[in-house]
Backbone as CSV, one residue per row, in Angstrom:
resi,resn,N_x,N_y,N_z,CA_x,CA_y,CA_z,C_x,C_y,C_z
1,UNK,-21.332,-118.552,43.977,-19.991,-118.317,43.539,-19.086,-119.339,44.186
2,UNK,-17.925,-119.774,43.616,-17.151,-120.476,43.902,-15.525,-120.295,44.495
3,UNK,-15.500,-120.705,45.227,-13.672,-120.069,45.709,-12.968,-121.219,46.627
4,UNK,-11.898,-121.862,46.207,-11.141,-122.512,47.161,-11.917,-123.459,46.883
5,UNK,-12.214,-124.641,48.286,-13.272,-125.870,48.048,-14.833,-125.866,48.199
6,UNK,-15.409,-124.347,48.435,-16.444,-124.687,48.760,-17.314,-123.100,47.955
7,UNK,-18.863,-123.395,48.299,-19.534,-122.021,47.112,-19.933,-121.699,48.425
8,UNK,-20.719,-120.557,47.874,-21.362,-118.850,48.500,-22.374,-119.017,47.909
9,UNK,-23.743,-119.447,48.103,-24.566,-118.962,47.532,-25.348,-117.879,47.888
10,UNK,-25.526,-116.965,46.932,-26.329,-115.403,47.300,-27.688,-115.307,47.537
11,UNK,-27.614,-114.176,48.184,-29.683,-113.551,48.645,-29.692,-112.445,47.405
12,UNK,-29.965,-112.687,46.524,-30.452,-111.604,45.641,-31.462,-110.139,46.160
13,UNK,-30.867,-109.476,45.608,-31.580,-107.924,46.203,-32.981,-108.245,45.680
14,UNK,-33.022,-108.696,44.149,-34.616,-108.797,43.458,-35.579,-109.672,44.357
15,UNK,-36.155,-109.593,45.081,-37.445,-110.409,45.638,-37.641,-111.371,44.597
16,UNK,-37.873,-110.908,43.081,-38.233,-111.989,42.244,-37.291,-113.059,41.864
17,UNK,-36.017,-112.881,42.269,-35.254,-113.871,42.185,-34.688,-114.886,43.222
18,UNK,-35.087,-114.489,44.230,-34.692,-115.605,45.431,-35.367,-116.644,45.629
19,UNK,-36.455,-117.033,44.588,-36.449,-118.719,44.542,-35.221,-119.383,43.709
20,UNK,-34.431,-118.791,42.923,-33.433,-119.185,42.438,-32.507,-120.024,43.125
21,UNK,-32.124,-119.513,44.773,-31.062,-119.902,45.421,-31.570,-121.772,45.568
22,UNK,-32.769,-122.236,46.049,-32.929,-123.352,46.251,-32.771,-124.021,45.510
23,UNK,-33.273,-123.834,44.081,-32.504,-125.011,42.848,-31.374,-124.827,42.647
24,UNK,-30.369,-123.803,42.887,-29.000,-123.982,42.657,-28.152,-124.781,43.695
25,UNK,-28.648,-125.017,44.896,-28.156,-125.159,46.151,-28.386,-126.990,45.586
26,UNK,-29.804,-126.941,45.192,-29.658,-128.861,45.102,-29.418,-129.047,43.988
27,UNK,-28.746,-128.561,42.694,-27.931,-128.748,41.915,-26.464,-128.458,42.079
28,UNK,-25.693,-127.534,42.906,-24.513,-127.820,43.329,-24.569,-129.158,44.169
29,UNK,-25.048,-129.314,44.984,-25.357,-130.959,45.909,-24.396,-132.270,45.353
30,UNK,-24.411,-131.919,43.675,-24.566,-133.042,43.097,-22.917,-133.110,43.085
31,UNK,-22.662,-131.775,42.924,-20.971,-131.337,42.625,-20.255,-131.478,44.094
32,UNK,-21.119,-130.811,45.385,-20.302,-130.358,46.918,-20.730,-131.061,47.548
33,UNK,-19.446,-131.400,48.513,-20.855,-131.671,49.641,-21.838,-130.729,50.479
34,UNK,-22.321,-130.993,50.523,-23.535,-129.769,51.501,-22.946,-128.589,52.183
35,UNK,-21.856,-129.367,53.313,-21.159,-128.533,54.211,-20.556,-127.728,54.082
36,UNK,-20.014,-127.785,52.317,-18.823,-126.892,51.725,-19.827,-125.835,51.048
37,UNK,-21.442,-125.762,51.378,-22.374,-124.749,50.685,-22.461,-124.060,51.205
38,UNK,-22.212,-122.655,51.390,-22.801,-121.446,52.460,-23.877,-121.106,52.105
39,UNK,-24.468,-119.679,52.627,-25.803,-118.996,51.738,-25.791,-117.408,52.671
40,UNK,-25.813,-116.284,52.265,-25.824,-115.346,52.307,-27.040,-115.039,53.389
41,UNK,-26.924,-114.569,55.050,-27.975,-114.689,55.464,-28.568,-113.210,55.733
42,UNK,-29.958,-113.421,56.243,-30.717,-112.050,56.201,-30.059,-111.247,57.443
43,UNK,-29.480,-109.719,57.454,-30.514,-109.073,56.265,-29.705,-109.386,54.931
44,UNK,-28.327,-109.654,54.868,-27.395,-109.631,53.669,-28.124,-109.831,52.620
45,UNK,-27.912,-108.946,51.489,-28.312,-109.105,50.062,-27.077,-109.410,49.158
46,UNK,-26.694,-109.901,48.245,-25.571,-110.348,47.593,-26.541,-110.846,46.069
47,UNK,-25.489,-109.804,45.160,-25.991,-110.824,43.637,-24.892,-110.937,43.340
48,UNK,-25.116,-112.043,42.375,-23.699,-112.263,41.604,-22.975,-111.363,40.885
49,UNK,-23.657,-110.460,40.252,-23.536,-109.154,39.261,-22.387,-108.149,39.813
50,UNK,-22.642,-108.334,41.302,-21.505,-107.414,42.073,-20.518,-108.160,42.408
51,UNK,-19.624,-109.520,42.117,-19.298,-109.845,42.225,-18.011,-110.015,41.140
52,UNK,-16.816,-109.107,41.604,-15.619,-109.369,40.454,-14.481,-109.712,40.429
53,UNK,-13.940,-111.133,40.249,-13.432,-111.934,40.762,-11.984,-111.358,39.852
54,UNK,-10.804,-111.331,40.691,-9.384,-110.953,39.736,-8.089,-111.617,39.997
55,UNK,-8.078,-112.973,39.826,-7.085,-113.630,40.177,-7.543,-114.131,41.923
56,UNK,-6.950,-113.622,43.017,-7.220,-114.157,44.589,-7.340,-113.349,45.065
57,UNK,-8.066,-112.098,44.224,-8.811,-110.533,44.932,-10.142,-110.650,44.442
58,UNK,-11.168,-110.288,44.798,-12.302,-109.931,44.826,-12.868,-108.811,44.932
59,UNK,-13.351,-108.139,43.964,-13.942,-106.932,43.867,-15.448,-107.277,44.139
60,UNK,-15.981,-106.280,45.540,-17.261,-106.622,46.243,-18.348,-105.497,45.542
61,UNK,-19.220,-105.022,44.567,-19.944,-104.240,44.762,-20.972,-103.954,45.840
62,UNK,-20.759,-102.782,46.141,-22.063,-102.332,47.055,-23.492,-101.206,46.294
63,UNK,-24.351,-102.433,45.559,-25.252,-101.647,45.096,-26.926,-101.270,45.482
64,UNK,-27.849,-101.456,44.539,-28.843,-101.439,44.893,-29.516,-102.533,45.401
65,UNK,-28.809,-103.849,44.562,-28.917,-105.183,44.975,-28.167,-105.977,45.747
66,UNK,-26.981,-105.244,46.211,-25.931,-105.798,47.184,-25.991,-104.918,48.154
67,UNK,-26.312,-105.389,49.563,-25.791,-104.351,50.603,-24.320,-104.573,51.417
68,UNK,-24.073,-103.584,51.838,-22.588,-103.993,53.089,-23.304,-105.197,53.772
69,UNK,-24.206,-105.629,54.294,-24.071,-106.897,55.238,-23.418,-108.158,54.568
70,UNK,-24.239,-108.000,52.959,-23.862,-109.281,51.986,-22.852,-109.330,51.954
71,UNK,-22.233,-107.920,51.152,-21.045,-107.817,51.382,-19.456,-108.472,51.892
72,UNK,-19.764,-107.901,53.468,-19.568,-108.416,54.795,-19.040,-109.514,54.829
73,UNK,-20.110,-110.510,54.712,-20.228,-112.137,55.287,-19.693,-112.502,53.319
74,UNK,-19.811,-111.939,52.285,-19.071,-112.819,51.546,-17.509,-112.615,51.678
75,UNK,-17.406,-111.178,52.144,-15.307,-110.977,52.209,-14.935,-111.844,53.529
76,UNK,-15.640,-112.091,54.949,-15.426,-112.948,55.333,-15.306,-113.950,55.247
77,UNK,-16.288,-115.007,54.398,-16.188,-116.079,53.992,-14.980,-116.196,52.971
78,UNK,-14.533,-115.574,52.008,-13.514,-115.307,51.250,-12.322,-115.551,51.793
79,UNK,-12.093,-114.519,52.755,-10.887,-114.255,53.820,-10.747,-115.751,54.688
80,UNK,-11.990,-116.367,55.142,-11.274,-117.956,55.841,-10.971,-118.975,54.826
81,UNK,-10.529,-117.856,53.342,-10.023,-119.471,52.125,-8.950,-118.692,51.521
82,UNK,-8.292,-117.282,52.648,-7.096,-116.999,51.871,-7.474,-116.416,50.966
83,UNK,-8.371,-115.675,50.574,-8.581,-114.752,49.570,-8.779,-113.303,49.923
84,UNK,-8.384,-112.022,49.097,-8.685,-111.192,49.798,-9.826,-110.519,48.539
85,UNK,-10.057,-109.216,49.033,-11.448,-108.741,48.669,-11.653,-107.211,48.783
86,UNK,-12.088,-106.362,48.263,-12.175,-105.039,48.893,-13.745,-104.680,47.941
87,UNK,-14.496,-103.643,48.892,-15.954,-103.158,48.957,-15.586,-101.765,47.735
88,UNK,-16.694,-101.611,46.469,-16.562,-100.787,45.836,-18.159,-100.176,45.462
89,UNK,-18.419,-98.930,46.320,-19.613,-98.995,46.077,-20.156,-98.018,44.987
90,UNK,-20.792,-98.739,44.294,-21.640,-98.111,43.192,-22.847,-97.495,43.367
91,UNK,-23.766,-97.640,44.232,-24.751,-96.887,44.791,-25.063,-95.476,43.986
92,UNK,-23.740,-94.819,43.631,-24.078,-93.707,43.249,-23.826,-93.018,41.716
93,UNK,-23.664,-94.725,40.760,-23.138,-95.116,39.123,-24.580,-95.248,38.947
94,UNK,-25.234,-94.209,38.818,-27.127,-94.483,37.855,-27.133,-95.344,37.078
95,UNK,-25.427,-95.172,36.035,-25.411,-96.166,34.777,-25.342,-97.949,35.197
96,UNK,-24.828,-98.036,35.927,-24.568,-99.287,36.193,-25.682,-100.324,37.110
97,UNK,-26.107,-101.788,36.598,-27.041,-101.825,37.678,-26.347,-102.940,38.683
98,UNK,-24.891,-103.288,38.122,-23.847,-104.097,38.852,-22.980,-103.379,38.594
99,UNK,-22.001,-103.924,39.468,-20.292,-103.943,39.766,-19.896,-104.053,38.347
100,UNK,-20.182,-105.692,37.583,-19.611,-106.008,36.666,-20.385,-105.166,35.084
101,UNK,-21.128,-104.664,35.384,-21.992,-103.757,34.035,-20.588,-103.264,34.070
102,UNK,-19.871,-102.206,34.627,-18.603,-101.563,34.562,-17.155,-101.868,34.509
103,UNK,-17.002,-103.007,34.610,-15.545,-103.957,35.249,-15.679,-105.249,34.602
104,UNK,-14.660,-105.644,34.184,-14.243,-106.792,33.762,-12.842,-107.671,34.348
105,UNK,-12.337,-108.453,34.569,-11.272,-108.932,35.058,-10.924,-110.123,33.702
106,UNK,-9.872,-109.652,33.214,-9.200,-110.553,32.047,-8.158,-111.038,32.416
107,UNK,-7.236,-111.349,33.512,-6.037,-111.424,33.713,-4.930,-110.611,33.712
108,UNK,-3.638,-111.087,33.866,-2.560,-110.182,33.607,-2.651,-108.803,34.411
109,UNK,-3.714,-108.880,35.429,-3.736,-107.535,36.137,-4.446,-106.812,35.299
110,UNK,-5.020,-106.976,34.483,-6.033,-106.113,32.981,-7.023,-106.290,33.524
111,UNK,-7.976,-104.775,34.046,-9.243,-104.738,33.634,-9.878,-103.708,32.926
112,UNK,-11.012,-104.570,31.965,-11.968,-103.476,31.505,-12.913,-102.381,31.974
113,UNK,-12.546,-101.128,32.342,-13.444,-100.436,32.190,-14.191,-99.624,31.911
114,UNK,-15.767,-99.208,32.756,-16.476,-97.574,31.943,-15.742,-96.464,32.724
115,UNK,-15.769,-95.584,31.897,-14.881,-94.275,32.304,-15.334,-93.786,33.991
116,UNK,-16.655,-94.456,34.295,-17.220,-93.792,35.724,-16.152,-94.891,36.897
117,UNK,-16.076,-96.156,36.241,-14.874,-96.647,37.625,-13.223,-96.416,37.432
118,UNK,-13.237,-95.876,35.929,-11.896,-95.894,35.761,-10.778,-95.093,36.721
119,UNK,-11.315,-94.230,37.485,-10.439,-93.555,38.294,-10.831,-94.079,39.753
120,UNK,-11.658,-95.087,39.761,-11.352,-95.387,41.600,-10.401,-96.102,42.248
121,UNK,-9.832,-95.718,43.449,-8.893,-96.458,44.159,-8.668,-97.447,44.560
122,UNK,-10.106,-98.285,44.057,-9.930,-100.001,44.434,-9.560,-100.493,43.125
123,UNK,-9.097,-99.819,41.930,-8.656,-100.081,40.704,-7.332,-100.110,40.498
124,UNK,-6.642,-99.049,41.275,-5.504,-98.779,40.944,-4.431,-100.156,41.173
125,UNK,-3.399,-99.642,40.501,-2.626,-101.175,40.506,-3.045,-101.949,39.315
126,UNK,-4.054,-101.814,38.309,-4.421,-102.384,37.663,-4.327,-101.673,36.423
127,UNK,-3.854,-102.576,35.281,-4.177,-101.979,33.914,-5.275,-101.676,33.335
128,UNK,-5.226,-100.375,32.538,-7.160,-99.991,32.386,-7.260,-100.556,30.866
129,UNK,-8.321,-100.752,30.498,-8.752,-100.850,28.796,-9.787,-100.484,29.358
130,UNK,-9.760,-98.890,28.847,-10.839,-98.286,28.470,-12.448,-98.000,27.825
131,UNK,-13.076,-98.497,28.288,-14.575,-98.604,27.561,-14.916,-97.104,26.683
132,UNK,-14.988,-97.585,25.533,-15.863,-95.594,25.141,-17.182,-95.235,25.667
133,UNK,-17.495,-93.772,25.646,-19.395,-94.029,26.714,-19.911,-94.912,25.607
134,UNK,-19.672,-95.147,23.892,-21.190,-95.589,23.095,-20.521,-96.980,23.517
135,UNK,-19.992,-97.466,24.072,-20.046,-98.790,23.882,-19.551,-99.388,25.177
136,UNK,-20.298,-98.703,26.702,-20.131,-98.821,27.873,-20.616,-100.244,28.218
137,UNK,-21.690,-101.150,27.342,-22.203,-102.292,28.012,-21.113,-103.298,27.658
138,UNK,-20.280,-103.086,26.827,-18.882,-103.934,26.324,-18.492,-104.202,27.749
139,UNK,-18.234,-103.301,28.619,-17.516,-103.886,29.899,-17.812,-105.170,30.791
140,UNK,-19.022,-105.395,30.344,-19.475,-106.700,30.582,-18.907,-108.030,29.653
141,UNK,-17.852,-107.823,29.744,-17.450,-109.298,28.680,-16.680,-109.901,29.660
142,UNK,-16.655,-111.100,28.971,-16.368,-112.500,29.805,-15.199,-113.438,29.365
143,UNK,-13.811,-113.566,30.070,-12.822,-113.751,29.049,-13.026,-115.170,30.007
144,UNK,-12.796,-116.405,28.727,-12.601,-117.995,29.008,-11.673,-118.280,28.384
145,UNK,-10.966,-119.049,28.961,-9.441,-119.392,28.332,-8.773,-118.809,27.530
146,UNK,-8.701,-118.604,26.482,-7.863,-117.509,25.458,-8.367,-116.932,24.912
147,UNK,-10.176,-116.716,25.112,-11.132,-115.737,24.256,-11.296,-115.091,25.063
148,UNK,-12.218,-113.243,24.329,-13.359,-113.095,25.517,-14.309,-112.797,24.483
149,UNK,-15.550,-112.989,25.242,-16.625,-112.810,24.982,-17.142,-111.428,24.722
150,UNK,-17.320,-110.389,23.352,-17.724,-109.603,22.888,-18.924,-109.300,22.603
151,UNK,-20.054,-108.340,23.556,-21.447,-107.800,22.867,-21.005,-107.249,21.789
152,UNK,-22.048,-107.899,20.507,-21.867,-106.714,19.061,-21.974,-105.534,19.276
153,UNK,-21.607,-104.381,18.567,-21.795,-103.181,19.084,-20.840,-102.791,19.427
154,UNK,-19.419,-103.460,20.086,-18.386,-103.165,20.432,-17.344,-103.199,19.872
155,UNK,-17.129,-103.067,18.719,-16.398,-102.964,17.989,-14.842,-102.622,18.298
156,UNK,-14.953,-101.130,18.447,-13.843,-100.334,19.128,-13.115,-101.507,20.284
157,UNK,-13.798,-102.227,21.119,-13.447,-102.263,22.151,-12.526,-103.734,21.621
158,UNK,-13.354,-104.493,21.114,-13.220,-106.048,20.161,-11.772,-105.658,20.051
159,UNK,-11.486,-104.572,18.934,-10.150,-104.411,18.598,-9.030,-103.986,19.357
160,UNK,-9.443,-102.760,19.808,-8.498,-103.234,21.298,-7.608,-103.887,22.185
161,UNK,-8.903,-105.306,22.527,-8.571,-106.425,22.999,-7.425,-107.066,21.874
162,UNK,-7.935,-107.060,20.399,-7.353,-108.168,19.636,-5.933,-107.076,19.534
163,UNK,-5.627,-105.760,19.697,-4.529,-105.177,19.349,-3.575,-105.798,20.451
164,UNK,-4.364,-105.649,22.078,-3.032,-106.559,22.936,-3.245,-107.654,22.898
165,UNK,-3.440,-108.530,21.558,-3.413,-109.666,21.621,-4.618,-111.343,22.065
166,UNK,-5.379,-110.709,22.520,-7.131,-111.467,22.719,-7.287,-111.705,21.324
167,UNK,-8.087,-112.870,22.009,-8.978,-113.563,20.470,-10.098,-113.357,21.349
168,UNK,-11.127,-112.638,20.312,-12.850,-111.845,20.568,-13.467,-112.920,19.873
169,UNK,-14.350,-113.040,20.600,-15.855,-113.910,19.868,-16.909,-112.487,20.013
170,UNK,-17.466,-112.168,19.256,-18.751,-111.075,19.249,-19.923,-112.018,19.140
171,UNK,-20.653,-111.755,20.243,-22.062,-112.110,20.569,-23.181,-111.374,19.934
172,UNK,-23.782,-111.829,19.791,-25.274,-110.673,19.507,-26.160,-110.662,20.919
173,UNK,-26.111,-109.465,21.395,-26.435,-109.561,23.172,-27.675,-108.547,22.836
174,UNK,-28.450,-107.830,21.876,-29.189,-106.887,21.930,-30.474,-107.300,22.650
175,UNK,-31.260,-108.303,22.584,-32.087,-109.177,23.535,-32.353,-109.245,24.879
176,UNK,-30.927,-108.841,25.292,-30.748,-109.575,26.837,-30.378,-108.264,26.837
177,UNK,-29.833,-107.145,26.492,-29.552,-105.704,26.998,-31.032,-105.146,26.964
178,UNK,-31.714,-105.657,26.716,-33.132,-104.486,26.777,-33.469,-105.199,28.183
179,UNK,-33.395,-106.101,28.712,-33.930,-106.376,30.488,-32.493,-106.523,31.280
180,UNK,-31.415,-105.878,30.516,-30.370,-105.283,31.421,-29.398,-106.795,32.072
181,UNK,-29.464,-107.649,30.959,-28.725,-108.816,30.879,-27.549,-108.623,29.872
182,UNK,-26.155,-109.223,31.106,-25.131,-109.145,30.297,-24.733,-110.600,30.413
183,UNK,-23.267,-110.348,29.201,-22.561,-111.575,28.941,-22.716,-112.232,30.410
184,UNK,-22.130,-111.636,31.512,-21.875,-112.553,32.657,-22.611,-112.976,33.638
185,UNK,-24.313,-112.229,33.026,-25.441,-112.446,33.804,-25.870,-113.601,33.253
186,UNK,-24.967,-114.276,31.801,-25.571,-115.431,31.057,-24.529,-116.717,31.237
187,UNK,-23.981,-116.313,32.160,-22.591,-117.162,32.717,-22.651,-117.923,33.962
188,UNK,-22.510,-119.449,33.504,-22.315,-120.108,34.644,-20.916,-121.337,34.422
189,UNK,-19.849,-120.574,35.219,-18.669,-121.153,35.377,-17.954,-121.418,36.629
190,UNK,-18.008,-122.853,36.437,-16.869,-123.200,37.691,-16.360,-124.371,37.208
């Protein structure tokens, strides 16, 4: 992840994914310099998935794949670039297998969500757009410049967006929802 001048790279909770961090580390290289690379150390677990970025706040999940240590050392690292951050733990959302399965950050203080985060206190202050339960994986959309990114299926939600004004692109995501891949698990932006 990226913030200020320098990245975070994460320890993924999945065992099967932490050869990942080394090719990303010498493909940022090309972009950072080295020094400006962190990396999430043991025991810290950190995925990107729990990670929900809202303007110069940071929403931290604490899940099955993120623990408080990861946590921890990413709101610290955050906090020495002037950013702030607060811990929201999901641990106990069955539905969700990230932070962001539930939450979206669109701007304007707008986020999307499923009815299970819509009432927590690291939300408040924030405008809700409501997810319906049939179309809870919608909360995973991904707004880039004046679009966002819509799983088909979401219809309800598509319109919504386009009633306050969003321009929706609808994806066909049914593929990547059967191994529990969303829009922003297919996202690489900086």
């Amino acid at each position: 992840m990226f913030a200020g001048s320098g990245a975070m790279l994460t320890r993924p909770g999945a065992l099967s994914r932490r050869g990942e961090v080394r090719g990303i580390r010498e493909s940022l290289c090309t972009f950072l310099p080295a020094s400006s690379i962190q990396t999430i150390q043991t025991p810290g677990m950190l995925d990107g998935g729990d990670i929900c970025e809202a303007g110069n706040h940071f929403f931290i999940g604490i899940s099955e794949r993120t623990n408080q240590a990861g946590a921890e050392q990413l709101a610290a690292w955050l906090g020495s670039s002037g950013f702030t951050s607060s811990f929201v733990d999901i641990r106990q959302e069955k539905t969700l297998l990230h932070l962001k399965s539930g939450v979206a950050y669109l701007g304007e203080d707008r986020l999307v969500v499923t009815d299970a985060l819509a009432r927590r206190k690291e939300f408040a202050g924030y405008e809700h757009i409501l997810v319906s339960q049939r179309e809870e994986y919608g909360a995973n959309c991904v707004r880039i410049n004046d679009r966002v990114l819509v799983p088909a299926g979401c219809m309800k939600l598509a319109e919504d967006l386009e009633r306050l004004g969003y321009r929706t692109i609808v994806l066909e995501m049914s593929e990547f929802q059967k191994m529990d891949g969303g829009l922003s698990c297919l996202s690489l932006r900086f």
